[in-house]
N, C-alpha and C positions, 0 to 999 in steps of 0.2 A: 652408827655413823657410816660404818662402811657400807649398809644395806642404802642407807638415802645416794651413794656416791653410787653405787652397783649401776639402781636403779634411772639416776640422771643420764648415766651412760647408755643405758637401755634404751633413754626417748630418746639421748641424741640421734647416736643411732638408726633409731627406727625412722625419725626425719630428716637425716641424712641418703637413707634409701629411699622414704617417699617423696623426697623433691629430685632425685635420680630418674627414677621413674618417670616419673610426670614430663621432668623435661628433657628425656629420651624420645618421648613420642612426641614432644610438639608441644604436648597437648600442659597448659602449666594447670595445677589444682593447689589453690580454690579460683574459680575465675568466673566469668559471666559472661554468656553468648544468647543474643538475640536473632531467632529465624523471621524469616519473610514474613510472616503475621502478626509478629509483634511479642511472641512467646516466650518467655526468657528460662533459661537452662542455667540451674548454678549449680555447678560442682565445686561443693564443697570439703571433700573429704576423699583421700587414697589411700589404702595399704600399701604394701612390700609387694604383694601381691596385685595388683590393678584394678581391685573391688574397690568402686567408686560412691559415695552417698553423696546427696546433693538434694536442690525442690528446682519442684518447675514450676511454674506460673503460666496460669495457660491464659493469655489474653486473645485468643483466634474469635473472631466474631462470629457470631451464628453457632456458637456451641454450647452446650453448657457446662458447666464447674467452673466458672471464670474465679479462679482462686489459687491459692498455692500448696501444693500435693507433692509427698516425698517421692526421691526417688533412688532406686539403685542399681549398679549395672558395672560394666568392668573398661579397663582397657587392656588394650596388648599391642604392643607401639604402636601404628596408626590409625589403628582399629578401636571403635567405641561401639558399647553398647547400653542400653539404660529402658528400664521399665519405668512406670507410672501408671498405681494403683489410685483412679481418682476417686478415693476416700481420704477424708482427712477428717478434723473431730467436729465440723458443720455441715458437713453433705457427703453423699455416693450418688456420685453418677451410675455404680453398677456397671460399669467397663474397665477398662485397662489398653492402655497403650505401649509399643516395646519400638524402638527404633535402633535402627544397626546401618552402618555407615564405619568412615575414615575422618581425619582428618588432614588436611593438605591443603599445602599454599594458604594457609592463614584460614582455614573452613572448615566447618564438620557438617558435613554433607550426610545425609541421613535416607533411607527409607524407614517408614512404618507403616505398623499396623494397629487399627483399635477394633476391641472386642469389643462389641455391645453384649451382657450376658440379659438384659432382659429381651433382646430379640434375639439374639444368636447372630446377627451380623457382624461382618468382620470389611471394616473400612481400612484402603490404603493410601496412602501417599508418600510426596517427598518435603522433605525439610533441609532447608540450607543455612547454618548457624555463624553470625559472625561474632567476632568480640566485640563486647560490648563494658562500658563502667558498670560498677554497683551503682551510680549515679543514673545512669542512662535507664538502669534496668529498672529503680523503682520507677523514672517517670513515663515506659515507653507506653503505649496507645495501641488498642490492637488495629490492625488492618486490614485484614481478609477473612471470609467465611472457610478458604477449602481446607484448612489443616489442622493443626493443634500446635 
């Protein structure tokens, strides 16, 4: 009995510090932010630590792996960062993309980069993330060819 009592104290705790966190920087987790293309970013998951997991859904037009692919990456107050291995258990695109940026004034402004490993090309851009519903995010539409 006392180990189930320990132990509830333990997850209080531990989501007591990760909604600390979270809303230290701005930034709340679990949430949903849609960039200019129509891409939707959900982080779903923080440590104590600012090791973030989440999927992204990459709905940019003119790309391929139009699907949803895990992803993981950190915060540190206003600072994000998150990769996306696009493999998941239907396809590999055989790249990877890692995007690092801030958060501010209600946005997570982003640069990336993606690797193509069967060419060796290395694509960049920018991404600009607003909040968005879990509503909004299953029905958004993509929009643009330039980004992910």
């Amino acid at each position: 009995m006392v180990r189930r009592y320990m132990l509830l104290a333990v997850i209080f705790l531990f989501l007591c510090v990760n909604v600390t966190l979270a809303q230290t920087s701005g930034l709340t987790v679990p949430s949903y932010w849609q960039n200019q293309r129509g891409s939707i970013l959900h982080l779903n998951g923080m440590d104590a630590a600012g090791h973030v997991v989440g999927q992204y859904t990459n709905k940019a037009q003119g790309y391929p792996c139009q699907a949803t692919y895990p992803l993981v990456g950190w915060i540190y107050d206003n600072g994000i960062t998150f990769t996306v291995a696009w493999v998941n258990d239907t396809e590999s695109c055989n790249s990877l993309t890692s995007w690092t940026g801030h958060y501010n004034n209600g946005a997570i402004t982003t640069q990336w980069l993606l690797v193509n490993n069967s060419s060796g090309v290395i694509t960049k851009g920018e991404d600009i993330f607003g909040p968005c519903s879990e509503a909004d995010a299953s029905k958004s539409k993509p929009k643009s060819p330039n980004s992910k």
